[in-house]
TIMI-2910 file (N, C-alpha, C, CB; in pm, 1 decimal, decimal comma, always signed):
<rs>
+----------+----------+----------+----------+----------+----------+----------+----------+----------+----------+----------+----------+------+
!      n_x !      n_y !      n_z !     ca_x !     ca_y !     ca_z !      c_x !      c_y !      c_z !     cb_x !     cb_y !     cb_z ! resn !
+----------+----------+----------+----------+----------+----------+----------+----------+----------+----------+----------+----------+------+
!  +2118,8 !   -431,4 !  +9882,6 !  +1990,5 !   -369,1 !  +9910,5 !  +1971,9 !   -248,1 !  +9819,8 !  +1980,3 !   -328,3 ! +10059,2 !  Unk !
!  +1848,6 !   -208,4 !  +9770,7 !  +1833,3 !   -131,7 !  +9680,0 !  +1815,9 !     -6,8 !  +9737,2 !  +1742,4 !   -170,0 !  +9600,9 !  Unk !
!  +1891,0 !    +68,4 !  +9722,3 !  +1912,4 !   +241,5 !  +9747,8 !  +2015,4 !   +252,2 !  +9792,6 !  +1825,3 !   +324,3 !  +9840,4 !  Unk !
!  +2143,2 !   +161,6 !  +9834,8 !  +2254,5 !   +174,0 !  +9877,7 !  +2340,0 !   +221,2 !  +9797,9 !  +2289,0 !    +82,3 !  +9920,8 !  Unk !
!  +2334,1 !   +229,8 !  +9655,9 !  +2406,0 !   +282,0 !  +9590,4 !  +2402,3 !   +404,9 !  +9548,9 !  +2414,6 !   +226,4 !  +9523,1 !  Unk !
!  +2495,9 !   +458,8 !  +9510,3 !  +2488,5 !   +623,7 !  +9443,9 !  +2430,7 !   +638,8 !  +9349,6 !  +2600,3 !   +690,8 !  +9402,1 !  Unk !
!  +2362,1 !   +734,1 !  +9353,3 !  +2264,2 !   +789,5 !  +9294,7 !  +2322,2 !   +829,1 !  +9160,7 !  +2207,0 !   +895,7 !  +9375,0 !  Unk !
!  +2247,9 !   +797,5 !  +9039,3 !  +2288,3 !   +853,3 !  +8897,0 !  +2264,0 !  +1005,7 !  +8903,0 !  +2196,1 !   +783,9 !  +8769,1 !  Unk !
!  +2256,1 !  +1071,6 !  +8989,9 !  +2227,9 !  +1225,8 !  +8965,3 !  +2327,1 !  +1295,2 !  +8904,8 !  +2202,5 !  +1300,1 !  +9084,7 !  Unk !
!  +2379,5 !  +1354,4 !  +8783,4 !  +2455,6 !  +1437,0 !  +8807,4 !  +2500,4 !  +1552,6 !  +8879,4 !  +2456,1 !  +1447,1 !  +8752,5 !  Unk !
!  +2606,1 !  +1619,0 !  +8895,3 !  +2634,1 !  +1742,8 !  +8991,9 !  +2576,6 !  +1833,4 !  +8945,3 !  +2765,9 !  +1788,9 !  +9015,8 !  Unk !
!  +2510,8 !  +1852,7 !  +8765,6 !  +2427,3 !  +1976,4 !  +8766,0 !  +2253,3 !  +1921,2 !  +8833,1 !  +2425,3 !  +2044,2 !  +8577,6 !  Unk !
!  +2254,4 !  +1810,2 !  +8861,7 !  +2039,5 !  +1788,5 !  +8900,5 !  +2083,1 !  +1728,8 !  +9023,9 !  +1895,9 !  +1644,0 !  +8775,5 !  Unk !
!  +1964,4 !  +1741,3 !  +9079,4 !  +1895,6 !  +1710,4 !  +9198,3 !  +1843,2 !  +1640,3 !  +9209,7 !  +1838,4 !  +1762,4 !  +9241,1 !  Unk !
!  +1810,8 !  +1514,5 !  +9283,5 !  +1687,9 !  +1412,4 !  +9356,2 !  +1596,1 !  +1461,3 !  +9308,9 !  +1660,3 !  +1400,8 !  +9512,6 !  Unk !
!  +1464,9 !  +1393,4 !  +9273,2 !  +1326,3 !  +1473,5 !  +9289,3 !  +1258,8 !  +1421,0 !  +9396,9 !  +1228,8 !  +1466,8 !  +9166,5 !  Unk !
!  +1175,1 !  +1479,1 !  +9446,0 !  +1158,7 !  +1486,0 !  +9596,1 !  +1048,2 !  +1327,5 !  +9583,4 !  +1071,2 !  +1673,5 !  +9668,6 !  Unk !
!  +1054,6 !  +1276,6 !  +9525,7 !   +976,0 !  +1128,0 !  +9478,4 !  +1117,8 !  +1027,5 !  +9545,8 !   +940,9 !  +1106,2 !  +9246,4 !  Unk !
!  +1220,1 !  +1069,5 !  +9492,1 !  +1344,1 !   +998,8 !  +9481,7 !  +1387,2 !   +997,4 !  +9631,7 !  +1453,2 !  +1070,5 !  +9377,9 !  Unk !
!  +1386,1 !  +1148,5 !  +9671,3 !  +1388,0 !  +1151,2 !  +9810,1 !  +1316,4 !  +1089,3 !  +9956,1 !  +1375,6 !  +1245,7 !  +9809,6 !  Unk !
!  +1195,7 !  +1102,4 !  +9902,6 !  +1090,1 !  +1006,1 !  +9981,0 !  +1128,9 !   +869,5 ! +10016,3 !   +966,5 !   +985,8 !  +9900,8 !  Unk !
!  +1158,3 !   +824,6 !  +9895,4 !  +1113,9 !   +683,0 !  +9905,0 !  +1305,6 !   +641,2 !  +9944,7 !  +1015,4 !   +604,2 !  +9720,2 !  Unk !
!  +1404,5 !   +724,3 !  +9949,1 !  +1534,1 !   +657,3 !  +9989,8 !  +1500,2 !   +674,9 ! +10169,0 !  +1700,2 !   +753,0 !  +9916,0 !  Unk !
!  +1475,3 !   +820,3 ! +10181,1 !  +1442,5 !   +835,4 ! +10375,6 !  +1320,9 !   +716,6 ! +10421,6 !  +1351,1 !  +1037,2 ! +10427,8 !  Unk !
!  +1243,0 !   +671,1 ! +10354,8 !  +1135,4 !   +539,5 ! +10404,3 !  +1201,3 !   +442,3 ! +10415,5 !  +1019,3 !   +491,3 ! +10314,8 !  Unk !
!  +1303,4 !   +386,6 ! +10302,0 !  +1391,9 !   +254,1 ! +10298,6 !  +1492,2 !   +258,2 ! +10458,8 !  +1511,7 !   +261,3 ! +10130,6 !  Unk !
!  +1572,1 !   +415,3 ! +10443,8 !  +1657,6 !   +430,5 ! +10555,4 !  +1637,3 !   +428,3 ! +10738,5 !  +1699,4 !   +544,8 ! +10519,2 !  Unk !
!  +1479,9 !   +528,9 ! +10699,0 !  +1442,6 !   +615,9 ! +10855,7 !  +1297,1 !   +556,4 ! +10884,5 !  +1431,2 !   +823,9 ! +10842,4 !  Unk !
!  +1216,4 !   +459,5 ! +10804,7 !  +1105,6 !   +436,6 ! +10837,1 !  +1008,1 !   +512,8 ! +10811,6 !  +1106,4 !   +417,2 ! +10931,5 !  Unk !
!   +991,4 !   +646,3 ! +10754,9 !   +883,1 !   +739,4 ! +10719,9 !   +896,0 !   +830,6 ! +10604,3 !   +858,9 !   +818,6 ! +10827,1 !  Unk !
!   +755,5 !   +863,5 ! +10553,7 !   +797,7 !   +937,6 ! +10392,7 !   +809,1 !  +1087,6 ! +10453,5 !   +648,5 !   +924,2 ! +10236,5 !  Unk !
!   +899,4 !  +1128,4 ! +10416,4 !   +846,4 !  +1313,2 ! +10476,6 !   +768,2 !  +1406,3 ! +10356,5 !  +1020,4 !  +1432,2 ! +10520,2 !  Unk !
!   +735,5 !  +1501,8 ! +10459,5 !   +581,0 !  +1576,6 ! +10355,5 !   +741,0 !  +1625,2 ! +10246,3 !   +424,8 !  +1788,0 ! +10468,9 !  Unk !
!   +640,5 !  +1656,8 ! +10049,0 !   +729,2 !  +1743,8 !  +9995,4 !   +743,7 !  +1913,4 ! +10098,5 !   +666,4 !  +1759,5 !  +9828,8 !  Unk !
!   +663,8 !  +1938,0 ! +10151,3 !   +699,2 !  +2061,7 ! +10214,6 !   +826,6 !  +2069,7 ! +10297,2 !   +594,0 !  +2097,6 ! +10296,1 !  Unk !
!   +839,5 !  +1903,8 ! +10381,5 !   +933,9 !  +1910,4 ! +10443,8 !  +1056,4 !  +1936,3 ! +10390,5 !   +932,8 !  +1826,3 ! +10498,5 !  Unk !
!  +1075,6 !  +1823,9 ! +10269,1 !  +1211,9 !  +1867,7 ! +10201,5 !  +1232,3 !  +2005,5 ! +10146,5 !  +1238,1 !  +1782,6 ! +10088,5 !  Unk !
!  +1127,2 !  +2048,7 ! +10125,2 !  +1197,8 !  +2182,2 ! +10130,2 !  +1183,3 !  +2269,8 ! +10170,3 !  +1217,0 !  +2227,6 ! +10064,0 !  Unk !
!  +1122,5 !  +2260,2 ! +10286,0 !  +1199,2 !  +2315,7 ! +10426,7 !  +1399,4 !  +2346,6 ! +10506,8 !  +1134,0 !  +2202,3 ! +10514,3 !  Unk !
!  +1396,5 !  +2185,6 ! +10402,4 !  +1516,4 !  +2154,7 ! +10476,9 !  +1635,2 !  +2226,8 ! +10352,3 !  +1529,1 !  +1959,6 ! +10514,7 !  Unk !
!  +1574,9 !  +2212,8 ! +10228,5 !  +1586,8 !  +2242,6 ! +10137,2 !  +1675,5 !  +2419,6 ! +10111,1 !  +1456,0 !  +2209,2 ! +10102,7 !  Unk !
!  +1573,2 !  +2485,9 ! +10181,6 !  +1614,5 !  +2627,0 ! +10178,0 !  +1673,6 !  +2644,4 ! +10324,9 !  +1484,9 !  +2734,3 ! +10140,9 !  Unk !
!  +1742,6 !  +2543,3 ! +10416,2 !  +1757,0 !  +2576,8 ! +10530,3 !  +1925,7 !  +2502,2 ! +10462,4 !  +1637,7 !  +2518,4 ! +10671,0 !  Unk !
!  +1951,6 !  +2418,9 ! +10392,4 !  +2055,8 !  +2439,8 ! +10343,0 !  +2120,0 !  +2496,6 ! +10236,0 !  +2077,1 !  +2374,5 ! +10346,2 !  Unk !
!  +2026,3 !  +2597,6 ! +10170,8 !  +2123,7 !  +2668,4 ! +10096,7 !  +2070,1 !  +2600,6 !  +9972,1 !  +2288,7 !  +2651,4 ! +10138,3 !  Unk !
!  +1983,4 !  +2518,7 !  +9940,8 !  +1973,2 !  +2447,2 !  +9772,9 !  +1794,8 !  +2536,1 !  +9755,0 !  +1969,6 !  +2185,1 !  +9766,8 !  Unk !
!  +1805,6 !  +2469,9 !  +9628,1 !  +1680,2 !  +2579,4 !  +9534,9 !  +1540,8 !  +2479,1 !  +9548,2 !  +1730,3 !  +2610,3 !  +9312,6 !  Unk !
!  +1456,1 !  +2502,3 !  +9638,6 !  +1353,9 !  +2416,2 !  +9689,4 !  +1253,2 !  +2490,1 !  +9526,2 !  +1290,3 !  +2454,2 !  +9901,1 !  Unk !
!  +1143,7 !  +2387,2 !  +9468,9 !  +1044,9 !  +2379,7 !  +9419,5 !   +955,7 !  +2478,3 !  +9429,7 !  +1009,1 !  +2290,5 !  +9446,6 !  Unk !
!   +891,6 !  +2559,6 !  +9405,1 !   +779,0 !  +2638,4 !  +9456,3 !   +675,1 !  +2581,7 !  +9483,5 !   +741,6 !  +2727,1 !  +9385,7 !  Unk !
!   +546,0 !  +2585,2 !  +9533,3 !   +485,8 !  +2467,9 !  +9549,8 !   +367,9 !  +2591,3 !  +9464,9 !   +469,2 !  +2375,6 !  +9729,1 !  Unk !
!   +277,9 !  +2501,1 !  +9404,8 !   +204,8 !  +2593,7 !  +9341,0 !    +54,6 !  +2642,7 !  +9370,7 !   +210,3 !  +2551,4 !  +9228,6 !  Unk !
!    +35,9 !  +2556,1 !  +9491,3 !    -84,0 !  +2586,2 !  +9582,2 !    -29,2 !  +2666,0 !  +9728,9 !   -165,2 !  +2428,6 !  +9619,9 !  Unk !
!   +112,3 !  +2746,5 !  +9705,3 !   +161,4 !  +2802,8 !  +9820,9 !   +121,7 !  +2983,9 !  +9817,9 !   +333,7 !  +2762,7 !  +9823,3 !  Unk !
!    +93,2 !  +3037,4 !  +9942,1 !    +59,2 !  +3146,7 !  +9955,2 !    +91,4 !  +3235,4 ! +10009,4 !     -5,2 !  +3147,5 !  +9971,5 !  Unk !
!   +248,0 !  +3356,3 !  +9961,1 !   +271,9 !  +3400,9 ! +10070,7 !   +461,5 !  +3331,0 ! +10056,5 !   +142,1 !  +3341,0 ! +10199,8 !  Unk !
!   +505,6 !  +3397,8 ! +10176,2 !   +640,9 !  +3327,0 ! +10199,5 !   +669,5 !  +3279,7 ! +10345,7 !   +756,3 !  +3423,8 ! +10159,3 !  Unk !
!   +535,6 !  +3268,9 ! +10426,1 !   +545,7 !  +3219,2 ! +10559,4 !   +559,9 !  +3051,7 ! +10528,4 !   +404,8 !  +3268,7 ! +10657,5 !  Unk !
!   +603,3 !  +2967,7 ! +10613,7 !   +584,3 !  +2849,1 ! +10612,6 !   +480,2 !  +2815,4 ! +10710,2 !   +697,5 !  +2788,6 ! +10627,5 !  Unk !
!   +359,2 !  +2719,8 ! +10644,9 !   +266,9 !  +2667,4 ! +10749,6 !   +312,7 !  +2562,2 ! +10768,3 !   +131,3 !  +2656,5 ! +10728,4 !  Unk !
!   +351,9 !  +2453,4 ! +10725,1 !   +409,5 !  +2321,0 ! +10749,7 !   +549,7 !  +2297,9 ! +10746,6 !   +360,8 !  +2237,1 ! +10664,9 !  Unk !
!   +598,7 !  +2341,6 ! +10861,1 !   +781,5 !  +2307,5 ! +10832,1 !   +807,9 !  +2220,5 ! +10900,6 !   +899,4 !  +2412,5 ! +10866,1 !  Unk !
!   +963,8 !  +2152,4 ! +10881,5 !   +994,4 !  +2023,3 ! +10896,4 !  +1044,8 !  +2034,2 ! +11057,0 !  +1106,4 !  +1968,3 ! +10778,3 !  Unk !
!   +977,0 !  +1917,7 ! +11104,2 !   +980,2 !  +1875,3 ! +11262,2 !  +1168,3 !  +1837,7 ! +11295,4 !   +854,0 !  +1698,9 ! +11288,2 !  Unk !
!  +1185,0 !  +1907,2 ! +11411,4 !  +1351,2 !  +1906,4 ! +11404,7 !  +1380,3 !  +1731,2 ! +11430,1 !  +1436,8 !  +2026,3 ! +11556,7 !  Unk !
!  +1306,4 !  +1638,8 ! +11479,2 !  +1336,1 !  +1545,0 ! +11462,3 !  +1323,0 !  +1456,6 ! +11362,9 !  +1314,3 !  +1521,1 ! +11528,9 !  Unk !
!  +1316,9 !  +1514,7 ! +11204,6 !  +1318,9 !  +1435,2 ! +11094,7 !  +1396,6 !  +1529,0 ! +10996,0 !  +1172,2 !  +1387,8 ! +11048,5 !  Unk !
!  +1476,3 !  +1619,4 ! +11040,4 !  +1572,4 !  +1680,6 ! +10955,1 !  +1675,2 !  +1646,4 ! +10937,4 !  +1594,7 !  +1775,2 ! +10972,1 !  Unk !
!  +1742,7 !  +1560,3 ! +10967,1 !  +1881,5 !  +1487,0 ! +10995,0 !  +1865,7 !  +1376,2 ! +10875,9 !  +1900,0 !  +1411,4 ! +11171,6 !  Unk !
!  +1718,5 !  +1285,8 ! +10910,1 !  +1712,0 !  +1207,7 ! +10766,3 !  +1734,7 !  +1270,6 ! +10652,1 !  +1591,5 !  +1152,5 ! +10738,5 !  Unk !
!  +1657,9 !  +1341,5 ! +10649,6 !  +1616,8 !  +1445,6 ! +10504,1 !  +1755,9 !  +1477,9 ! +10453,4 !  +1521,8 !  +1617,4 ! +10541,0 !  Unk !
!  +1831,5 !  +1572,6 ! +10548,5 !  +1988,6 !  +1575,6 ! +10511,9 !  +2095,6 !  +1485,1 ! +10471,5 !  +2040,0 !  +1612,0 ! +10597,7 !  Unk !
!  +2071,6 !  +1392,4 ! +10510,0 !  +2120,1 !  +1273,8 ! +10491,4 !  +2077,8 !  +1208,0 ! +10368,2 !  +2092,4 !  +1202,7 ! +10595,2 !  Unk !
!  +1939,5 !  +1244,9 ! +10296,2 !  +1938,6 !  +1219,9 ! +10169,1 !  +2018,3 !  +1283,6 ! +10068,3 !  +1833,0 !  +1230,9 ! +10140,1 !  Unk !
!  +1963,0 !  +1443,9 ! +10132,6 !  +2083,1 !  +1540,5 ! +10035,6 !  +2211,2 !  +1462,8 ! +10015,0 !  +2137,6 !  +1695,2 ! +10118,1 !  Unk !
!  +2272,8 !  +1460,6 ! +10092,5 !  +2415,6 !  +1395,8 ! +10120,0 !  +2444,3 !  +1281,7 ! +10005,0 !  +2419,6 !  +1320,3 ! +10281,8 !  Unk !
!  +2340,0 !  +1184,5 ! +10038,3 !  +2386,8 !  +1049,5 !  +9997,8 !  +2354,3 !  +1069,1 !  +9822,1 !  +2288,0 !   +906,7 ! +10090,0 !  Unk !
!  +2251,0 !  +1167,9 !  +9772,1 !  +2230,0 !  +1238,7 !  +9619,8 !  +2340,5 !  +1303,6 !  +9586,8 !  +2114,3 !  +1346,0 !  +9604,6 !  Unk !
!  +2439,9 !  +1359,6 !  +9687,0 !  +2524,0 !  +1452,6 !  +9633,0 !  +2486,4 !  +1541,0 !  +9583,7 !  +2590,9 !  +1421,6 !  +9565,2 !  Unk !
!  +2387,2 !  +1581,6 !  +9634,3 !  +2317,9 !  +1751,5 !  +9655,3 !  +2375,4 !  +1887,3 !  +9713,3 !  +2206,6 !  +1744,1 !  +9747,6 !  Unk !
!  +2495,9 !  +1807,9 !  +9829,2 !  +2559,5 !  +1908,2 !  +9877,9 !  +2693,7 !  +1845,5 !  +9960,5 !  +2457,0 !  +1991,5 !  +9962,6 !  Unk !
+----------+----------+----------+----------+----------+----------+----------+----------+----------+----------+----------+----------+------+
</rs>
């Protein structure tokens, strides 16, 4: 099945959050917002995107605690962390 395998990322790059999407849809059934990932993003410690229509350093859209476990689990399976 396609996404079961390890990811060509090297240990210096990261998933792009395209890459990420579409492995948590194959795995968990749903795409999560880019906000979400990096949400989850700066909640573990990695260097989330700036978003460039963002305003401020409050979060208006952060990731629902019941779809953070996928998301992490992408990190993981990228060897992101």
């Amino acid at each position: 099945m396609v996404g079961d395998t390890p990811s060509a990322v090297g240990a210096d790059e990261m998933a792009t959050y395209l890459e990420i999407q579409n492995w948590v849809k194959s795995h968990h059934g749903f795409v999560p917002k880019t906000c979400w990932i990096a949400h989850c993003k700066d909640m573990c410690g990695l260097d989330p995107r700036r978003s460039p229509n963002r305003y401020g350093e409050a979060r208006t859209n952060p990731c629902p605690l019941d779809k953070t476990s996928a998301i992490i689990e992408a990190f993981r399976h990228f060897e992101m962390m």
